[in-house]
KOLTOR-590925 format. One record per residue (C-alpha): y, z, x. Coordinates in steps of 0.02 Angstrom, whole numbers, plus 50000, padded with zeros to 5 digits. Each point is the difference from the previous one (the first is absolute). Layout:
BEGIN
YZX/...
//
This chain:
BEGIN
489775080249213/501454990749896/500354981250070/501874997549951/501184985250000/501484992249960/499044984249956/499025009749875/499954989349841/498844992349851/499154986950037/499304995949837/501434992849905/500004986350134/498954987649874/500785001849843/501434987250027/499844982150061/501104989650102/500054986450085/501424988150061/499974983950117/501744990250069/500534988250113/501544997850101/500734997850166/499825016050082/500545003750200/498575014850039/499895007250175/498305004450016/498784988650123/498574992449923/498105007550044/499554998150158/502054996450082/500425006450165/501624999450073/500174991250173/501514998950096/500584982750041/500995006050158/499555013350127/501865008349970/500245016049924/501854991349907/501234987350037/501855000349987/500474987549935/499154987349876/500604982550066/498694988649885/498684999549873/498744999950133/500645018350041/500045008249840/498084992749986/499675008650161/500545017449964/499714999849780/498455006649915/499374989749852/498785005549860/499084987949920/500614986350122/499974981449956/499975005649792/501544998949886/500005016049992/500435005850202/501365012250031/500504995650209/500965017250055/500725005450155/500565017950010/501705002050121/500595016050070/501994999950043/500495013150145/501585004649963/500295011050167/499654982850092/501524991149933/499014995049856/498614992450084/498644992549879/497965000250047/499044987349871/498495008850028/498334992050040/499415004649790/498094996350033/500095013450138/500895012649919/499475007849814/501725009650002/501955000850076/499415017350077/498464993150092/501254985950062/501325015550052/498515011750051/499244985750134/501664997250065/500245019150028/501704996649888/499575016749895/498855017550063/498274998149936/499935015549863/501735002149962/500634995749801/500454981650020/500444998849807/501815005550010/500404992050159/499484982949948/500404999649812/501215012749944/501205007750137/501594991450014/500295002150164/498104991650039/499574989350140/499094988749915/499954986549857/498324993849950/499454990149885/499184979949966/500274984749997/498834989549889/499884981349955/500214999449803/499034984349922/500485002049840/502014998850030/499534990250163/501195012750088/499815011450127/500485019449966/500085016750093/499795015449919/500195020150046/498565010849932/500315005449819/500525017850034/501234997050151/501695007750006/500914986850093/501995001049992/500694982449950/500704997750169/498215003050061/499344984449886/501354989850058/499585002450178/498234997549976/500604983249896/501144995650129/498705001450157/498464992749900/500984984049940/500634999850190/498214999050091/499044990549853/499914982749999/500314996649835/501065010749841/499355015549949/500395006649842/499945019049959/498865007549875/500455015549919/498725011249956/500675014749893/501445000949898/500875010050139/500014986850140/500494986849856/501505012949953/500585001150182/499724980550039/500774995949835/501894995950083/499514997850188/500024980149957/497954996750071/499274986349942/498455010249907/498284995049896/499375013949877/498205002849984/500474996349804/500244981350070/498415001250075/499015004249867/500834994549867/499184995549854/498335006650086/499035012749867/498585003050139/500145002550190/498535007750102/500885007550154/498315006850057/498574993049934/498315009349970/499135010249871/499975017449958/499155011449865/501425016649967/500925009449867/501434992249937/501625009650020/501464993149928/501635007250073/501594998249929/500965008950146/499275008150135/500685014250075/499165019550037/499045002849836/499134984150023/498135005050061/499264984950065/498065000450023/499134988850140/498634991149867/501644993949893/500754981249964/501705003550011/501034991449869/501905000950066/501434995449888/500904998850171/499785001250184/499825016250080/500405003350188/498595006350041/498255004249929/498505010250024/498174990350040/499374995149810/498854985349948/501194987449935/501844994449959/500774992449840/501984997050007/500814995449841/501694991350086/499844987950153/499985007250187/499924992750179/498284993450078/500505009450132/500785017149937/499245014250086/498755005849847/499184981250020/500025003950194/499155018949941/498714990049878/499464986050124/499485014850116/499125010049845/499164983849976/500575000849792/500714985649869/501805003849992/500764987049868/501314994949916/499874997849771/501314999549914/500255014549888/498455008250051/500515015349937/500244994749827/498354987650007/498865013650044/500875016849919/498565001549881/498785001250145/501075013450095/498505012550075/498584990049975/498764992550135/500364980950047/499334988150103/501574987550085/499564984750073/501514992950086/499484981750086/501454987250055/499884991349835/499895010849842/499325019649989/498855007049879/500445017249951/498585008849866/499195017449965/498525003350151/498214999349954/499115017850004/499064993050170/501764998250065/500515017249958/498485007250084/500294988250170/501624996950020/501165012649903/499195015650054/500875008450144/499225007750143/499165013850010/500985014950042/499805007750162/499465018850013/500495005950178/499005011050064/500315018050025/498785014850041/500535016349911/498735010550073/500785002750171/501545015049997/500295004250170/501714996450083/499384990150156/500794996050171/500304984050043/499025000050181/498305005949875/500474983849890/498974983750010/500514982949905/498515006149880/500855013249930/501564990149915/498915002949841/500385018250003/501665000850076/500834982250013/500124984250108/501325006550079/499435016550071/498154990950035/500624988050105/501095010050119/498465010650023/499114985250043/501324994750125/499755017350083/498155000750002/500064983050080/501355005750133/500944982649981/500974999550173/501835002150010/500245004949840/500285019949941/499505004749816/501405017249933/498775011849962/499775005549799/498875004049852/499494992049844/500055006249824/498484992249879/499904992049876/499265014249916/501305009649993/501294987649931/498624998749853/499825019049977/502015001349986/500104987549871/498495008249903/500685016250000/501694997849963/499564985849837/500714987050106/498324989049965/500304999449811/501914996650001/499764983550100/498234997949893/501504999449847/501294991150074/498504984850023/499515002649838/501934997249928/500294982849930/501985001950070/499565004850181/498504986550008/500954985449936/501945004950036/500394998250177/501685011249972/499175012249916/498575002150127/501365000850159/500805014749911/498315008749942/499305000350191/501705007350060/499725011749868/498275004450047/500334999750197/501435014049982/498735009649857/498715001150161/501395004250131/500135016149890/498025003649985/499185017050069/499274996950143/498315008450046/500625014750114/498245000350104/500264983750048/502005001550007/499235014350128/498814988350109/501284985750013/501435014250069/498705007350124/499294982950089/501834995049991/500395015750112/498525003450102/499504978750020/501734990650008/500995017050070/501105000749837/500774983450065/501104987349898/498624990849902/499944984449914/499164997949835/499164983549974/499294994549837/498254990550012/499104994049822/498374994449970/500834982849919/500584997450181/499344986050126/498654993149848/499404981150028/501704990949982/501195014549961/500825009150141/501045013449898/501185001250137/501675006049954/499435003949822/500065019650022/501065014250093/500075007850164/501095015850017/500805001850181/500305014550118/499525013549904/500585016050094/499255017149887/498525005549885/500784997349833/500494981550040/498314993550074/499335007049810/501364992649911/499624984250104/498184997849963/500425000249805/501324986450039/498554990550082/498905003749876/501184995049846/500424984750104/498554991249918/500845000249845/501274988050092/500644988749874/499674985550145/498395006250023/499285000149841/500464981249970/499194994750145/498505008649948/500134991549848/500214984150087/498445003250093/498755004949886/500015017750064/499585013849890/501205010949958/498775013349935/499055000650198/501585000250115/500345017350116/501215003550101/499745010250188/501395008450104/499954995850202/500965015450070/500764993350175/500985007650120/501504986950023/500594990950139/501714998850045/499984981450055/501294992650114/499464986249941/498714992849858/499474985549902/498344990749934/498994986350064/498394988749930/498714993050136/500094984049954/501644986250006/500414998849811/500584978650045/498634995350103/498185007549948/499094992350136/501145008750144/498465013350011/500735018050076/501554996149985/501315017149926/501404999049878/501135013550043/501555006549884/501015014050066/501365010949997/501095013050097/499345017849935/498685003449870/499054985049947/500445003649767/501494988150019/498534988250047/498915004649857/501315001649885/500664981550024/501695004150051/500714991450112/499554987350105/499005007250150/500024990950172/498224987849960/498654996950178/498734990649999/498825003850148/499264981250024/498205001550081/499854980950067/501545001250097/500175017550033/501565002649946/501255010549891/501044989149877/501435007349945/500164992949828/501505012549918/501065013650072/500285014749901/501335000349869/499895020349986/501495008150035/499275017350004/498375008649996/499075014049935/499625016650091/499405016849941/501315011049932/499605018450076/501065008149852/499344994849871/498494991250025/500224983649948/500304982950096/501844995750018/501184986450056/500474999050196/501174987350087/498675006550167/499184985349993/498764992750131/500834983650018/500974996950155/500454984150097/500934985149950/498464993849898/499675017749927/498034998150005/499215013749924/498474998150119/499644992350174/498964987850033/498655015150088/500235008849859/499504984449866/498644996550109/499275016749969/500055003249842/499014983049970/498915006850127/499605015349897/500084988749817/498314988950061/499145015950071/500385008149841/499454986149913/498334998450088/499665018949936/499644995949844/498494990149921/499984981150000/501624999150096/501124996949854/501825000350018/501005015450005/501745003549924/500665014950104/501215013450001/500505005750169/501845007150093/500255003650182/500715016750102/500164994750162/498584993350080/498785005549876/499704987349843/499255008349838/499174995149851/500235006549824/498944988349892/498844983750039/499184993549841/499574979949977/500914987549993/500444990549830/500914983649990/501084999949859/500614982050014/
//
């Protein structure tokens, strides 16, 4: 078996250079001391208006409190639909502006909050914070480094803050955009260049770290960025993938949302001046940084180092038995067999062995493993992807690997496909299912692993009408694990790419009135036990799965036994089979009726929370269940239950 990674590189040529460098200035980090633990001052979730000193105190979280070096912030969300009304949120509370917005049910728990808060134009929100700035003894308020706020937007946001704060508050650019738009709006403004000026050294985060370095002139998607790197950054990126540690050549905000990214990582993220240029000569070698308030010491690791604290993971091999060929039903399927034929498959056959109450499982039959592998053997498939990880370009060039796997998915659509079992799959499909619109739902091996969920990673073909589509369905399942998606999160994961299989659930489909997802547990209170988050929608429950839209949001509250109605559906349509052609398509016959347009009734919530904690209790140790299910009439059904991973 062949261990690949990105990662992969020499280790040796980490002692042949020697470095070390030690400075001192003024820095403003963000990362609490060993040992710190935030403790709200005030049992308030925000205020609204800060009328003293004594309030800002209340409500700010400080790192390395009562040092020179202490960085007081308050983070501030403006609601713009409110007539600009402004929450200075409660900062030791809340990590982040969305688990401020997600408490106060202000924005739908799994919806994409990135646009609506920093980029759209038309948002309902301006976030951002307000921090005490000892070095220019001034207070500022800044917008995350990558938002798209119009200039009338900032001036707003300056307008209201400097209205409710008791003393001036200057605004702090941080990109060149927001200092291009602000340039003639006449604000009184502080530049993080006044801040640091002068400073060669400023640890953000402090800590120490043992990595690759990677200098980066510009990132962009060639840039392959491996988790056991240091990061040296001639500028600040928007975003960044997990790595060990950050270098930035030019200045940037204590609280800019990589420093936010690092302090949960737990790695040094600092500030030295030309970085890049210091350190080019080192570019790929193994280094040990040690960032502390003070000074850093950055120098080549020692070979015990290397051995303890460079080495990555080891890589998982998911586990797959290619022994078993049989198509199976679902009601002969226990959770045991997911190692033959998928988590998926496995655990609605558990669901129906158990006879979980008030739930109905659509009947169906799983492909193996086994013949996934057998396809790939016989058509060469295993030594074109054995190539493409062997290929310098593909491993290392993010570009080039996106357009290599779209390559190899469409090279496996057109593979022959073994006509005996081409010949099994049409007969069960006839004879078990009654030739019924099917769906075909991918399950891999990589799936549901310690920590790693897989969900939404690979592709489920709908309503499926005749023979030669369920067969050109299964390849589309099957070349879904070449997802370009997919494979980086293996990557991420430590998952080997040489062990992963991909099985086919053939389902018949259910034409749900109505459909969504919900997790046993309430994702802003943990210790609210048997309590069921509910999203859902009018019609089939993909517009859930597929993020779009916002569905109407329940939360099924066990300790007062009651339904809270936390958003209404946004959908203006939903999805229903399409007879003609077999396909789902767009229908203004939507569920929704009333002048609150609920999707479901309070019965009907109450239900399908119900049914969530029996399913849950089918399943070893109790763990929480993520689950699939839509509802025709009075009958609710399930489509997939696997456990539940918080992603926060």
């Amino acid at each position: 078996m062949k261990i690949r990674s990105v990662q992969t590189l020499s280790i040796l040529i980490a002692l042949a250079a020697t470095i070390s460098a030690q400075m001192a200035r003024k820095p403003s980090p963000t990362r609490e001391p060993k040992g710190f633990v935030a403790v709200s001052k005030i049992d308030k979730n925000s205020l609204p208006k800060i009328a003293t000193q004594a309030d800002f105190d209340s409500l700010a979280r400080v790192y390395h409190q009562g040092t020179p070096y202490a960085l007081p912030h308050v983070m501030f969300a403006i609601d713009r639909r409110a007539g600009n009304k402004i929450y200075f949120i409660n900062s030791n509370r809340y990590r982040f502006h969305k688990d401020f917005l997600l408490a106060m049910y202000m924005i739908p728990r799994g919806t994409d909050v990135f646009g609506p808060v920093y980029q759209d134009k038309d948002r309902r929100f301006i976030v951002g914070t307000i921090a005490w700035q000892k070095t220019v003894d001034k207070f500022t308020w800044e917008l995350w480094e990558g938002d798209l706020a119009t200039p009338e937007m900032i001036r707003q946001a300056n307008d209201v803050i400097n209205k409710t704060f008791f003393s001036k508050v200057f605004f702090k650019p941080n990109s060149i955009r927001q200092e291009d738009e602000t340039a003639n709006l006449g604000l009184d403004r502080v530049t993080q260049d006044e801040i640091n000026r002068n400073q060669a050294y400023l640890p953000l985060n402090t800590g120490t770290a043992v990595g690759r370095i990677h200098i980066i002139d510009k990132l962009d998607d060639t840039v392959e960025i491996g988790d056991n790197e240091i990061l040296i950054l001639k500028e600040l990126p928007l975003t960044l993938p997990q790595v060990r540690g950050v270098i930035v050549a030019q200045p940037s905000s204590p609280l800019s949302h990589i420093n936010i990214l690092a302090k949960g990582w737990n790695i040094p993220n600092v500030y030295i001046k030309d970085a890049d240029k210091l350190f080019k000569e080192f570019d790929t070698r193994v280094f040990k940084l040690n960032a502390q308030l003070d000074n850093y010491t950055f120098e080549p690791a020692s070979l015990d180092e290397i051995k303890t604290k460079f080495a990555s993971p080891d890589q998982q091999v998911p586990p797959a038995k290619l022994d078993t060929t049989a198509l199976m039903p679902l009601r002969q399927m226990r959770g045991k067999d997911s190692i033959a034929y998928g988590s998926k498959a496995a655990n609605l056959g558990e669901l129906i062995y158990k006879r979980v109450p008030g739930v109905i499982i659509p009947d169906g039959f799983g492909v193996p493993y086994a013949a996934y592998a057998k396809f790939m053997k016989d058509n060469g498939f295993d030594k074109i992807i054995d190539g493409l990880m062997d290929d310098n370009a593909f491993v290392h060039n993010p570009r080039v690997r996106r357009q290599k796997l779209d390559e190899f998915r469409k090279t496996l659509q057109n593979g022959k496909f073994d006509p005996q079992l081409r010949q099994e799959i049409i007969a069960r499909w006839k004879t078990q299912l009654g030739g019924k619109h099917v769906f075909v739902r991918s399950s891999s091996n990589s799936e549901d692993l310690p920590n790693f969920s897989g969900a939404g990673l690979y592709t489920t073909v709908p309503n499926v009408p005749d023979e030669n589509g369920i067969i050109e369905a299964v390849k589309t399942v099957w070349a879904s694990l070449w997802n370009f998606q997919g494979y980086e999160a293996r990557v991420r994961n430590y998952v080997s790419q040489d062990d992963v299989y991909m099985s086919a659930l053939i389902q018949v489909g259910i034409d749900m009135e109505r459909g969504g997802v919900m997790i046993t547990k309430d994702p802003f209170d943990p210790a609210n036990k048997n309590a069921v988050y509910i999203s859902a929608v009018c019609g089939h429950n993909t517009k859930v799965t597929a993020n779009d839209g916002i569905p109407e949001q329940v939360l099924f509250n066990p300790k007062s036994n009651s339904v809270v109605v936390m958003t209404l559906s946004q959908q203006k349509g939903a999805l229903r089979f399409d007879a003609a052609n077999g396909d789902l398509k767009e229908t203004t016959d939507v569920c929704a009726a009333g002048p609150k347009k609920r999707v479901l009734t309070d019965l009907q919530a109450r239900q399908l929370a119900r049914a969530a904690i029996a399913i849950r209790s089918a399943f070893p140790a109790h763990k929480e269940q993520d689950i699939e299910w839509g509802i025709i009439g009075p009958r609710i059904y399930i489509v997939q239950s696997r456990p539940y991973i918080d992603k926060k």
